[in-house]
DSSP file (Angstrom, degrees, kcal/mol; ACC not computed):
  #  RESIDUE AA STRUCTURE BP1 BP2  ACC     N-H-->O    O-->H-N    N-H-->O    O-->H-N    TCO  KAPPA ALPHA  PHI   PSI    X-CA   Y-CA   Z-CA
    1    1 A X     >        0   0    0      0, 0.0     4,-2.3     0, 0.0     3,-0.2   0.000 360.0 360.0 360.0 -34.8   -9.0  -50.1  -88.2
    2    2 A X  H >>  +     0   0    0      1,-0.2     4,-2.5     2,-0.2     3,-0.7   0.993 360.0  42.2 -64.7 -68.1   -7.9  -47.5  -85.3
    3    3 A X  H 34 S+     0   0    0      1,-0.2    -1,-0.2     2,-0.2     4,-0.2   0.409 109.8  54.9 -85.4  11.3   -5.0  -46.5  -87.4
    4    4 A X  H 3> S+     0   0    0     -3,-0.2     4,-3.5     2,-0.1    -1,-0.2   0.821 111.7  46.1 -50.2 -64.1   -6.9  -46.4  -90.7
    5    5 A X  H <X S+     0   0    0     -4,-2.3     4,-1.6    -3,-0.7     5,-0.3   0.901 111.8  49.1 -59.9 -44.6   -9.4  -43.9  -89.1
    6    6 A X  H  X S+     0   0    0     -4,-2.5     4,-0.5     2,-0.2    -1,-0.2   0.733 107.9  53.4 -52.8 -32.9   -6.8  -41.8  -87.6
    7    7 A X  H  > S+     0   0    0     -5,-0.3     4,-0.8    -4,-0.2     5,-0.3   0.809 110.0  53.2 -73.5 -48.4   -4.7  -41.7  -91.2
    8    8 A X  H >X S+     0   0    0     -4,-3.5     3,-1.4     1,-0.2     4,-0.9   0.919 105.6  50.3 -57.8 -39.3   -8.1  -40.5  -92.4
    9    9 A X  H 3X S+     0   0    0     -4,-1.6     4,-1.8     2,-0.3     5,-0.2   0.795 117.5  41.7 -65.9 -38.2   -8.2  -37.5  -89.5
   10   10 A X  H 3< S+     0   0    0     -4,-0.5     4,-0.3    -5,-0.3    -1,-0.2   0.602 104.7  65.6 -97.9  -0.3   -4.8  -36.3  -90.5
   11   11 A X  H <X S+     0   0    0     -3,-1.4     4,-1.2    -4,-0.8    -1,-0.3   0.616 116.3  32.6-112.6 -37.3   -5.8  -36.8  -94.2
   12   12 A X  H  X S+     0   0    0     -4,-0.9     4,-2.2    -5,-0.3    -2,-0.2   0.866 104.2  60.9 -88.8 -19.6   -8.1  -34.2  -93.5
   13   13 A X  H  <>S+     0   0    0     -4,-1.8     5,-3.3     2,-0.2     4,-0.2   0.877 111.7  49.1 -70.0 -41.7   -6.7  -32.1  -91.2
   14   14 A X  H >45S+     0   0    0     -4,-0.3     3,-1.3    -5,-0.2    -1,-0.2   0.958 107.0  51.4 -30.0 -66.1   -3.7  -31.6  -94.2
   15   15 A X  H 3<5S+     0   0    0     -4,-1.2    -2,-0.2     1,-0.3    -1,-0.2   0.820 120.3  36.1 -95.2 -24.5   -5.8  -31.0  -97.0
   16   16 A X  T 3<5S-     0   0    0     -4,-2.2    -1,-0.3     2,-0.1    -2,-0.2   0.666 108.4-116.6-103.2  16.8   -7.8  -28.0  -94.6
   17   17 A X  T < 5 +     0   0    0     -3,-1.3     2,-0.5    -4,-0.2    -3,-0.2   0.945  56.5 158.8  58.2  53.4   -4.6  -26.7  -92.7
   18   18 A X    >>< -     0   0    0     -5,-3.3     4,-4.2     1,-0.2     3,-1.4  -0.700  19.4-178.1-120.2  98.8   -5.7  -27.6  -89.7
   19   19 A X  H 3> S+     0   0    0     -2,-0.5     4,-2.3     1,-0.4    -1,-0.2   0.852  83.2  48.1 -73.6 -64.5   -2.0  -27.9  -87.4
   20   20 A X  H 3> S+     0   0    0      1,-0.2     4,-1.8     2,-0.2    -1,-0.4   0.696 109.6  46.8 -72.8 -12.8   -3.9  -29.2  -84.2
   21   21 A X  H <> S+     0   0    0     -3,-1.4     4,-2.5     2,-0.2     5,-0.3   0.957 109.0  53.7 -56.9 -57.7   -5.9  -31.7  -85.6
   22   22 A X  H >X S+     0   0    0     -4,-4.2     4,-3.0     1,-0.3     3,-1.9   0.864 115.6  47.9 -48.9 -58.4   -2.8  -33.2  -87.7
   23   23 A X  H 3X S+     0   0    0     -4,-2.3     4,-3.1     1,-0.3     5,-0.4   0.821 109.2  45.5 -34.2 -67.1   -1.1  -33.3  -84.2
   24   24 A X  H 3X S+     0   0    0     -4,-1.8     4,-2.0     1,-0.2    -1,-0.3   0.847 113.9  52.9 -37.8 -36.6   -3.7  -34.8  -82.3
   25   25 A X  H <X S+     0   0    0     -4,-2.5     4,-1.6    -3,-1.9    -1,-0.2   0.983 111.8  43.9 -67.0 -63.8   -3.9  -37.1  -85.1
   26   26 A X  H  X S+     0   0    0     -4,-3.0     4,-2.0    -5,-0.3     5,-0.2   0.972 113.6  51.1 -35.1 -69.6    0.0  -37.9  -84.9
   27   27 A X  H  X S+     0   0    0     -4,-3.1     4,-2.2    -5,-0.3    -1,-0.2   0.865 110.1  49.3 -49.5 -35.6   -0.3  -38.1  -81.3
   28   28 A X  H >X S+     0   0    0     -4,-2.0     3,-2.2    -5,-0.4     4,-1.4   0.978 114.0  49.7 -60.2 -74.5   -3.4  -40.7  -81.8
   29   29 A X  H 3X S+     0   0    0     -4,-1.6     4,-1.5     2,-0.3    -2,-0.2   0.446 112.7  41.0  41.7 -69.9   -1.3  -42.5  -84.2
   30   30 A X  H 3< S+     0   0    0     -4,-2.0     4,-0.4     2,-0.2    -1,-0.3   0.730 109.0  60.3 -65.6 -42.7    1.8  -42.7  -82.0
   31   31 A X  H XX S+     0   0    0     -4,-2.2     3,-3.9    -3,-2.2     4,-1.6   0.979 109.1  46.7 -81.2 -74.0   -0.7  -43.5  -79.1
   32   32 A X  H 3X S+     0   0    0     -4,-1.4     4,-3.1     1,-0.3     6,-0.3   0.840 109.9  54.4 -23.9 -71.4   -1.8  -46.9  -81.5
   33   33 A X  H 3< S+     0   0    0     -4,-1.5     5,-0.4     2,-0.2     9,-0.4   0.571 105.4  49.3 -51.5 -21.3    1.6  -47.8  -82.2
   34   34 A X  H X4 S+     0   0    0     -3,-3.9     3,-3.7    -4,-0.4    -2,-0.2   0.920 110.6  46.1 -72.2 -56.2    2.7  -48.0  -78.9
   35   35 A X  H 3< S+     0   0    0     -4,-1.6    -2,-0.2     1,-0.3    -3,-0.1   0.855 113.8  49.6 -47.5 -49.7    0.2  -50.0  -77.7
   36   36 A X  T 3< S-     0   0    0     -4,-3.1    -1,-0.3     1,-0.1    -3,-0.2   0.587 119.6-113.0 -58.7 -18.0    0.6  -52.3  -81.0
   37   37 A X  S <  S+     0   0    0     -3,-3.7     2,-3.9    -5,-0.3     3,-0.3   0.332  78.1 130.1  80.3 -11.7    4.9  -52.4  -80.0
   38   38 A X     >  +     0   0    0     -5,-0.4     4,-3.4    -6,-0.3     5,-0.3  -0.243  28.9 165.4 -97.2 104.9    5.8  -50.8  -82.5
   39   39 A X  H  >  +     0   0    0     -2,-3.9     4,-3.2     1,-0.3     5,-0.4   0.886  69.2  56.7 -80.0 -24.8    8.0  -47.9  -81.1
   40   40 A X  H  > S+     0   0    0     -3,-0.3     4,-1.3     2,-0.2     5,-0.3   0.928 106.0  44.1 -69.2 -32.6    9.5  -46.7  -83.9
   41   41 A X  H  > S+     0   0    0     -8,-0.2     4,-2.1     1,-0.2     5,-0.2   0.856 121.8  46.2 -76.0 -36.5    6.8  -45.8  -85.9
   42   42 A X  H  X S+     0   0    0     -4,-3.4     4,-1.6    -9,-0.4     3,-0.3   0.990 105.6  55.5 -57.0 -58.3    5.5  -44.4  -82.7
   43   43 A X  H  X S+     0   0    0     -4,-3.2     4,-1.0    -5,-0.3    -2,-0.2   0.997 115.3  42.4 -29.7 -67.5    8.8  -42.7  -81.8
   44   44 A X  H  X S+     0   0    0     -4,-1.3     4,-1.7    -5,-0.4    -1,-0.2   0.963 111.3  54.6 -45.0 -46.5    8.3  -40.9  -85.5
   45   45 A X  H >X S+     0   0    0     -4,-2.1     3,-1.6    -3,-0.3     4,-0.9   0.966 112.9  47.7 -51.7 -73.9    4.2  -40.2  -85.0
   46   46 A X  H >X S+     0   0    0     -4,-1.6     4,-1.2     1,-0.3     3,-0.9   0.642 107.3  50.8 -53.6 -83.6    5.4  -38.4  -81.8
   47   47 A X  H 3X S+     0   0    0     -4,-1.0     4,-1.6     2,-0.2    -1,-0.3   0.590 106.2  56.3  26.6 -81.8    8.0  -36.4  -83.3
   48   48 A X  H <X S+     0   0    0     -4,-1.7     4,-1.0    -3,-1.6    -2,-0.2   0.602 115.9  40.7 -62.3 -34.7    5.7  -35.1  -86.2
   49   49 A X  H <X S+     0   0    0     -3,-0.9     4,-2.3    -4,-0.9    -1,-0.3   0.910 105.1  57.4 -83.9 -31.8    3.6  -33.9  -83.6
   50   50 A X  H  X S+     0   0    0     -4,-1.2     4,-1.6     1,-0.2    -2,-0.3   0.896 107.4  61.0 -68.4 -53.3    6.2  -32.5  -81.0
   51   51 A X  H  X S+     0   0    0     -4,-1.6     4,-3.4     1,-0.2     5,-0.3   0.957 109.3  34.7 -92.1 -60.6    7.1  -30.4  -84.2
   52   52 A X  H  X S+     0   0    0     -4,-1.0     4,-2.6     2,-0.2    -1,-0.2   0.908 116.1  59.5 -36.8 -59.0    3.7  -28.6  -84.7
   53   53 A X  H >< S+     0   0    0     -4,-2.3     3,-1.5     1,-0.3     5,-0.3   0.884 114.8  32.2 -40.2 -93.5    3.2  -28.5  -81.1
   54   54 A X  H >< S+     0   0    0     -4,-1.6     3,-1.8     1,-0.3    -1,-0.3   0.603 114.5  57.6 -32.7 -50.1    6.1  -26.6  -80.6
   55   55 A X  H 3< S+     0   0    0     -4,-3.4     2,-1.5     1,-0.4    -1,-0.3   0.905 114.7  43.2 -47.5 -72.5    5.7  -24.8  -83.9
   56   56 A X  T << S-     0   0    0     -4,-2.6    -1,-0.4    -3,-1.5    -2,-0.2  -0.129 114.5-110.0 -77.4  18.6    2.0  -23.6  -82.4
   57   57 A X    <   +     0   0    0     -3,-1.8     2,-1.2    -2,-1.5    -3,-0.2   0.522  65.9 145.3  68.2   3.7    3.0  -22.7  -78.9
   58   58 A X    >>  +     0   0    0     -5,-0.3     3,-1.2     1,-0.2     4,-1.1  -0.449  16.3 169.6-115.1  73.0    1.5  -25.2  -77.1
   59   59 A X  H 3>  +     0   0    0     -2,-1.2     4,-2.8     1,-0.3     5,-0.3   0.672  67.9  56.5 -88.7 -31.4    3.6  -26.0  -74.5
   60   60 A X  H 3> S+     0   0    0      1,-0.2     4,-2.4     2,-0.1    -1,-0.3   0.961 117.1  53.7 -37.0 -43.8    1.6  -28.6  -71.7
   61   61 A X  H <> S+     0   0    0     -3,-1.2     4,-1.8     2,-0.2     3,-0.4   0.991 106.7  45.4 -60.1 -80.0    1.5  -30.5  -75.2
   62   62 A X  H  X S+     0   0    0     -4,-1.1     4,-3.0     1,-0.3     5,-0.4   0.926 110.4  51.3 -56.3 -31.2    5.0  -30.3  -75.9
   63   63 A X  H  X S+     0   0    0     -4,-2.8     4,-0.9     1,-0.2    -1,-0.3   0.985 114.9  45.2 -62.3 -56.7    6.1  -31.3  -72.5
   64   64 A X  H  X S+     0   0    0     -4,-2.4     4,-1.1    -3,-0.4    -1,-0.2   0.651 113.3  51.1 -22.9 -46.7    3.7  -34.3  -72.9
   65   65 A X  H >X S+     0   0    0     -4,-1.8     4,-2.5     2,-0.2     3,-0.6   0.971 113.7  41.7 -61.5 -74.2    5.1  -34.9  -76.3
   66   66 A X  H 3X S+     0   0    0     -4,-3.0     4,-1.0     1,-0.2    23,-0.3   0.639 117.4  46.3 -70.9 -11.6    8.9  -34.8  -75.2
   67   67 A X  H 3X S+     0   0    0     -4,-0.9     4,-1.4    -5,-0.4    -1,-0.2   0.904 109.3  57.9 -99.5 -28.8    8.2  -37.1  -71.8
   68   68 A X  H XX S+     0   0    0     -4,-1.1     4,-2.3    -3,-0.6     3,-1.1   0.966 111.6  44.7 -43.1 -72.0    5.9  -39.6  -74.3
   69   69 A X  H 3X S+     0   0    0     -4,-2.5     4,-0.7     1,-0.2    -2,-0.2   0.714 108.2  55.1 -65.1 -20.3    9.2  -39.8  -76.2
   70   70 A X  H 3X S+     0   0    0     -4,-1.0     4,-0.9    15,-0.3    -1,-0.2   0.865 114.7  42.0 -49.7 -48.1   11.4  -40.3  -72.8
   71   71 A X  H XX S+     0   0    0     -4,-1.4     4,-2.8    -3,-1.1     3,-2.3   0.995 115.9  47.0 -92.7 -49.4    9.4  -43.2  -72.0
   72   72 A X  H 3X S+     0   0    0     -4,-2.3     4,-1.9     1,-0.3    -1,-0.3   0.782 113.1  50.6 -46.6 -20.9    9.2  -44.8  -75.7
   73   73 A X  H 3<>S+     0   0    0     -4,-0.7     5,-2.6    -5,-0.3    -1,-0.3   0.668 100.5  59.5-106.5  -9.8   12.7  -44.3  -76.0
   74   74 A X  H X<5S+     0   0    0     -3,-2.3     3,-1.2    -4,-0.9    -2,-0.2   0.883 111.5  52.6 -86.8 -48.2   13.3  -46.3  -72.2
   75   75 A X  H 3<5S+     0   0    0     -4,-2.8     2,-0.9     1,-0.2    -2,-0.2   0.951 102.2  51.0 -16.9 -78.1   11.4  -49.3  -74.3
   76   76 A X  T 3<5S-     0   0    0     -4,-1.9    -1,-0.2     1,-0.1    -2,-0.1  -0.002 116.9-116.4 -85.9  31.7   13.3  -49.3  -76.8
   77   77 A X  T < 5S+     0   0    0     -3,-1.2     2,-0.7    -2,-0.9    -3,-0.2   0.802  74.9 128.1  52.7  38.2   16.5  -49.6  -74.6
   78   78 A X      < +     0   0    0     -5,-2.6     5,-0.3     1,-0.2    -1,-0.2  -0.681  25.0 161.3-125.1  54.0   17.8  -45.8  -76.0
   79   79 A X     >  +     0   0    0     -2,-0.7     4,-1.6     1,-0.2     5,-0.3   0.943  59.7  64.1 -74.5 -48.9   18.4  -44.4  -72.7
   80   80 A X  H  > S+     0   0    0      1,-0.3     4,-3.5     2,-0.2     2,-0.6   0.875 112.4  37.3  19.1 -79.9   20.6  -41.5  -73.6
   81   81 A X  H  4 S+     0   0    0      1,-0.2    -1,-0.3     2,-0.2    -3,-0.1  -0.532 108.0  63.5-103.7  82.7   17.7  -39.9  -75.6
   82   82 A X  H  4 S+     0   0    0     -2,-0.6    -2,-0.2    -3,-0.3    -1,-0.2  -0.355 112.6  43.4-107.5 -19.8   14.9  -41.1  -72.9
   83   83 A X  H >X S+     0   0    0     -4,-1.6     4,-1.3    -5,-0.3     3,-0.8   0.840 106.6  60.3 -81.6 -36.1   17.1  -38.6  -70.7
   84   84 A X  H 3X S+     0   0    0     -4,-3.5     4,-1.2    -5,-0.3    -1,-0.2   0.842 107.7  34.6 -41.5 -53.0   17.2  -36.7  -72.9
   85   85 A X  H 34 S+     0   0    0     -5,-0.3   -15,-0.3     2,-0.2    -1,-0.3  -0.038 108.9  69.1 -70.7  13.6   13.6  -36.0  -73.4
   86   86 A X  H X> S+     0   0    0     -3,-0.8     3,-2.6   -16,-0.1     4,-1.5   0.481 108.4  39.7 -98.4 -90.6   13.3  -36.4  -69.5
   87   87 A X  H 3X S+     0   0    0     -4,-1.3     4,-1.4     1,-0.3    -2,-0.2   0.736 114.5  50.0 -13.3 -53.3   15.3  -33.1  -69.5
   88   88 A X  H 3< S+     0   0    0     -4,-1.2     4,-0.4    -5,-0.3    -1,-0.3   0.759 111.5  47.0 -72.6 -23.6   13.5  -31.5  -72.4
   89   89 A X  H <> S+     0   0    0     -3,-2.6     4,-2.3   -23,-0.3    -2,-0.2   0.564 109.2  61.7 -84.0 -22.7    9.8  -32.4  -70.7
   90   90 A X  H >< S+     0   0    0     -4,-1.5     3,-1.2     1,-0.2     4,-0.3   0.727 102.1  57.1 -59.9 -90.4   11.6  -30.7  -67.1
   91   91 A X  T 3X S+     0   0    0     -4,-1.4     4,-1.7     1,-0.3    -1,-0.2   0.124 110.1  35.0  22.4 -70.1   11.8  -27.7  -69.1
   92   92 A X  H 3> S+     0   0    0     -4,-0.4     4,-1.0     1,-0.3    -1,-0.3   0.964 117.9  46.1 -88.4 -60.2    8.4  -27.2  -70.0
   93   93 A X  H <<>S+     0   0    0     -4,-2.3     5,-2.1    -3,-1.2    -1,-0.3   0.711 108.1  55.1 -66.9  -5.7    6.5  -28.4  -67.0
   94   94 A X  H >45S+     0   0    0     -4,-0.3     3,-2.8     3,-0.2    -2,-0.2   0.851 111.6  56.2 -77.3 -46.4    8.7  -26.5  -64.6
   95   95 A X  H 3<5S+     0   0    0     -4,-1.7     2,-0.5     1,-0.3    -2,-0.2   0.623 114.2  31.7 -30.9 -85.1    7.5  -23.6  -67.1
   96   96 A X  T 3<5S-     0   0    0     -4,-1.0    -1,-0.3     1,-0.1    -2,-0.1   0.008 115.5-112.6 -76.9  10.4    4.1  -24.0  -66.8
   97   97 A X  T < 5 +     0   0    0     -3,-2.8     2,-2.0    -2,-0.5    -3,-0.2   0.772  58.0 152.4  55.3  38.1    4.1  -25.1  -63.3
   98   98 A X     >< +     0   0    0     -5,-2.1     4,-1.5     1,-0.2     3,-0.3  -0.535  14.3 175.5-122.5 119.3    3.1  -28.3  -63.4
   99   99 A X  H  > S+     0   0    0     -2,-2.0     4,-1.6     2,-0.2    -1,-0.2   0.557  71.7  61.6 -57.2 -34.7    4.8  -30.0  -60.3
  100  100 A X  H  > S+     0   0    0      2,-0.3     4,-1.6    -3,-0.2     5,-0.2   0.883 106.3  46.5 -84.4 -35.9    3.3  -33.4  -60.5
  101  101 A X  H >> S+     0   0    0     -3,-0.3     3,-7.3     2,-0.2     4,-2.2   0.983 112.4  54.3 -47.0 -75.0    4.8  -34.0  -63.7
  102  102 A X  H 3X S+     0   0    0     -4,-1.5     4,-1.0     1,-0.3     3,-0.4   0.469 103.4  45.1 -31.4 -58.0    7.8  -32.8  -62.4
  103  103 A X  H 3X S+     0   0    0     -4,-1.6     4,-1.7     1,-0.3    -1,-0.3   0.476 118.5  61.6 -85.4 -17.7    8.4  -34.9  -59.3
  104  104 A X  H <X S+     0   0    0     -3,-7.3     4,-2.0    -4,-1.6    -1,-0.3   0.961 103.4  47.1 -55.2 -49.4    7.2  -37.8  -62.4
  105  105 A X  H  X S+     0   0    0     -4,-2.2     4,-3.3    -3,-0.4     3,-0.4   0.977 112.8  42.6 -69.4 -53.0    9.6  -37.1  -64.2
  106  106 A X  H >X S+     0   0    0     -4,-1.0     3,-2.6     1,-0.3     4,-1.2   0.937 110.6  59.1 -48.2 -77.9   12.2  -37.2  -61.8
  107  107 A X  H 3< S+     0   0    0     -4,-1.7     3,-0.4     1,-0.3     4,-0.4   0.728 102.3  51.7 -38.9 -36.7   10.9  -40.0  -60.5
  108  108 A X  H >X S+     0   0    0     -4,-2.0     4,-2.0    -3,-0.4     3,-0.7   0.880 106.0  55.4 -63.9 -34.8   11.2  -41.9  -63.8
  109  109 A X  H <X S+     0   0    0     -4,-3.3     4,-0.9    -3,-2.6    -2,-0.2   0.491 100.8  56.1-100.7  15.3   14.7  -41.1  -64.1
  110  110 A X  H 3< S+     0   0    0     -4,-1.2    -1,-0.3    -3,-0.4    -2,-0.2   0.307 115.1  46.6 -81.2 -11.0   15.6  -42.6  -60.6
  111  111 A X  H <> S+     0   0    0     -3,-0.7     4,-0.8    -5,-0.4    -2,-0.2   0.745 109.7  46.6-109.1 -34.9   14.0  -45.3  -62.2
  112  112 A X  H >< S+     0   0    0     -4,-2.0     3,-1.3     2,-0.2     4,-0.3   0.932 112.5  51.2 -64.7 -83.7   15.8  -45.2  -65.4
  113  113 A X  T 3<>S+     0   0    0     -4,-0.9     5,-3.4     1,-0.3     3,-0.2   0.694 108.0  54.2 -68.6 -21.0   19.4  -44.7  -63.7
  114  114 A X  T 345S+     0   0    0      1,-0.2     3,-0.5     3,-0.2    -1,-0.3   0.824 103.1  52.1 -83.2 -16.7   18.9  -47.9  -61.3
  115  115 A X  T <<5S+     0   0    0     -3,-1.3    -2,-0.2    -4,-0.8    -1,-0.2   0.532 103.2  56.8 -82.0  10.6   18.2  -50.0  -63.9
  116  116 A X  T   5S-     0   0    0     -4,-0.3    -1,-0.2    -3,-0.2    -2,-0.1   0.356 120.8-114.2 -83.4  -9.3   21.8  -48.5  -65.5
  117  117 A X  T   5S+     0   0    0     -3,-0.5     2,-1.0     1,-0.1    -3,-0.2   0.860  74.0 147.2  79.6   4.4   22.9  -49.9  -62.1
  118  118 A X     >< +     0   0    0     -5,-3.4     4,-1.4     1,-0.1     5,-0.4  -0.396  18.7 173.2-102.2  70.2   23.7  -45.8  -61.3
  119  119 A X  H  > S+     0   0    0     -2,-1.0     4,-1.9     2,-0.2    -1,-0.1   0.765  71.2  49.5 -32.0 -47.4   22.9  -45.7  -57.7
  120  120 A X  H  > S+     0   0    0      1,-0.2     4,-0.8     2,-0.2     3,-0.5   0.916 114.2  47.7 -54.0 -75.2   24.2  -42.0  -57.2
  121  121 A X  H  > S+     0   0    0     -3,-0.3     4,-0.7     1,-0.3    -1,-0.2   0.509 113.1  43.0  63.9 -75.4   22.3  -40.9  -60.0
  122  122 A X  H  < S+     0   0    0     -4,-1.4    -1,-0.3     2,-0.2    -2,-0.2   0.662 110.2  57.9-109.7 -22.0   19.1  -42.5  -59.2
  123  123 A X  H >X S+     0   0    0     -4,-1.9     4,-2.4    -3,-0.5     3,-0.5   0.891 105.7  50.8 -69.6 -52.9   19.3  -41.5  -55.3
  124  124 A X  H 3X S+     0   0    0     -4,-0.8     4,-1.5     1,-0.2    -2,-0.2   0.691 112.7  44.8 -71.0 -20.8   19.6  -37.8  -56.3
  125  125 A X  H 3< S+     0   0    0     -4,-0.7     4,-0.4     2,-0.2   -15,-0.3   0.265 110.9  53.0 -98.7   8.4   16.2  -37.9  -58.7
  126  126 A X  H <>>S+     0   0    0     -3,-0.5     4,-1.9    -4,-0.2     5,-0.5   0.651 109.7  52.7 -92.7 -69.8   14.4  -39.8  -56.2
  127  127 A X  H  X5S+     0   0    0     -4,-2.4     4,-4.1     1,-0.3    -2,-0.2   0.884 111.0  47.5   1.3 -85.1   15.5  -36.9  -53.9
  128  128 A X  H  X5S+     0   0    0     -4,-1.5     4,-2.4     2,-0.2    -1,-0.3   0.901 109.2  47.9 -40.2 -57.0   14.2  -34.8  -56.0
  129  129 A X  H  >5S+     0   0    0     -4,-0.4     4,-2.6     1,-0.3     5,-0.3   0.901 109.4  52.9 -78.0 -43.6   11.0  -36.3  -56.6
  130  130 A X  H  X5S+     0   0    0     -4,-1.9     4,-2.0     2,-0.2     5,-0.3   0.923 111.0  46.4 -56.6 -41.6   10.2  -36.8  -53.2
  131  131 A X  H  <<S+     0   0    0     -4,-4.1     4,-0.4    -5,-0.5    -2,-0.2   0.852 115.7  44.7 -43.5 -40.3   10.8  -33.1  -52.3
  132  132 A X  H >X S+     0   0    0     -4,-2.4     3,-2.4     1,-0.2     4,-0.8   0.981 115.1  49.6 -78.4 -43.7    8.9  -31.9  -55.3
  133  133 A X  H >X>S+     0   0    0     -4,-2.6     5,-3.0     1,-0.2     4,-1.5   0.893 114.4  50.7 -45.4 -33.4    5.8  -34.6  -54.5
  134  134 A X  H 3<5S+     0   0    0     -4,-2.0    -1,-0.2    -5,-0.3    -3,-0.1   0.767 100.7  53.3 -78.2 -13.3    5.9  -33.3  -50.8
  135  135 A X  H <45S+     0   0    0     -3,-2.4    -1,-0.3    -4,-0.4    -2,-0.2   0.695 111.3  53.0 -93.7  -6.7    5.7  -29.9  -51.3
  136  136 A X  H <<5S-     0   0    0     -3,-1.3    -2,-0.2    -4,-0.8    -1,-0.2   0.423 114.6-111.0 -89.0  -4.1    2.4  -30.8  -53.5
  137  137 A X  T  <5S+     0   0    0     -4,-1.5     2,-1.6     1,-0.2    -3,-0.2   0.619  76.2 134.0  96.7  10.9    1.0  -32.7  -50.9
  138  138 A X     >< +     0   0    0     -5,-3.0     4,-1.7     1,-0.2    -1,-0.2  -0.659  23.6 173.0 -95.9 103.0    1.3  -36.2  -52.6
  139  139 A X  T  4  +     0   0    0     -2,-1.6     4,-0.3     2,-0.2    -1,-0.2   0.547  67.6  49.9 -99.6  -3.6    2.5  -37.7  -49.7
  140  140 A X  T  4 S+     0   0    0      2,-0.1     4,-0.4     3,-0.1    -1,-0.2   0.597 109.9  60.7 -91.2 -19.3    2.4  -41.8  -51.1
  141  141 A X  T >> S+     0   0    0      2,-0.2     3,-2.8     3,-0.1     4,-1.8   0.991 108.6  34.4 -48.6 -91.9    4.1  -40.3  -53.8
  142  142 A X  H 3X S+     0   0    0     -4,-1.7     4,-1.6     1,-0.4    -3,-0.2   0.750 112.8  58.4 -58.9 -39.8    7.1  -39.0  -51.7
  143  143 A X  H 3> S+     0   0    0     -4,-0.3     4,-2.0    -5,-0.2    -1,-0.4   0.857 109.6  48.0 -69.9  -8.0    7.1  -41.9  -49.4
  144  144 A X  H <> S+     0   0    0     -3,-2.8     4,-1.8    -4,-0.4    -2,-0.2   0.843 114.5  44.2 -66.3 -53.4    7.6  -44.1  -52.7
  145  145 A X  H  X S+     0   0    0     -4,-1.8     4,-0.6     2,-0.2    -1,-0.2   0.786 109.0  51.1 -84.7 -35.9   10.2  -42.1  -53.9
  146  146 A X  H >X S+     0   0    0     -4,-1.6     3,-2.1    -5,-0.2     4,-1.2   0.980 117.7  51.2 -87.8 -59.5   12.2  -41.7  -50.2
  147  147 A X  H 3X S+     0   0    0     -4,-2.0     4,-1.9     1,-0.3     3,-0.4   0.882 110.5  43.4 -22.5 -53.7   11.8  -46.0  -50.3
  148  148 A X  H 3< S+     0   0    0     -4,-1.8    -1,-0.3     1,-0.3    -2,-0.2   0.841 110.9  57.0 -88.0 -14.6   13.1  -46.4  -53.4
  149  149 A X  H << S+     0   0    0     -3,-2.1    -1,-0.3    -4,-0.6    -2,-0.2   0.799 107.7  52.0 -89.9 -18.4   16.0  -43.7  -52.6
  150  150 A X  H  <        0   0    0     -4,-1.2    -1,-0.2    -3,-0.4    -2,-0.2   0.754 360.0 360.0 -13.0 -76.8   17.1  -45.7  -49.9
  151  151 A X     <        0   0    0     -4,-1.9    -1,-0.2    -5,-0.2    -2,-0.2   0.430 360.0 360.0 -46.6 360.0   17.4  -48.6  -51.2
């Protein structure tokens, strides 16, 4: 039904050229299909959106977009391109300043590279992510992150 109603949003949002609905719509879409397992069709939603987004400036959105596909693509065992999109989501939030993403993101891909079993690797983005969380003041954050870098 979800992804009925949503097909419907985007069915309008075509016909009246309206670029942030169909995204949102995509994004809705994507949202469904993860939740359901099914990551490719998410992966693809995602995508479709990430392309307007970009297309349209809208860059918290894209970063969002690109870190959405980092994490689908760490599902689906793809890490390669979830690091890839971890890189492409730095980008954007270091643009726009937003820091807690950052130190996320890092933090995912300390998480990412110990389960490759690449201690070195996952030591230096824990690093990271506790430095950036501490300089925002998340300070369970950063001890999390100095634990896990540790280990």
């Amino acid at each position: 039904m979800a992804i009925e109603m949503q097909s419907k949003s985007l069915e309008i949002a075509l016909r009246l050229r309206d670029q942030l609905t169909a995204a949102n719509a995509y994004i809705n879409m994507g949202t469904i299909h993860t939740e359901q397992g099914d990551y490719p069709t998410a992966v693809q939603m995602i995508r479709k959106a990430l392309e307007i987004k970009e297309r349209l400036g809208v860059e918290p959105d894209v970063a969002n977009n690109y870190a959405d596909l980092a994490s689908l693509y760490t599902k689906m065992g793809e890490p390669m391109l979830a690091f890839l999109n971890y890189d492409r989501a730095l980008v954007f939030y270091e643009k726009i300043g937003d820091y807690a993403s950052v130190a996320r993101i890092h933090f995912n891909m300390g998480n990412l590279y110990r389960q490759q079993g690449k201690s070195a690797q996952a030591c230096e983005q824990f690093q990271k992510a506790r430095a950036v969380f501490e300089s925002i003041g998340e300070l369970e954050n950063a001890e999390q992150a100095a634990q896990l870098w540790r280990q």
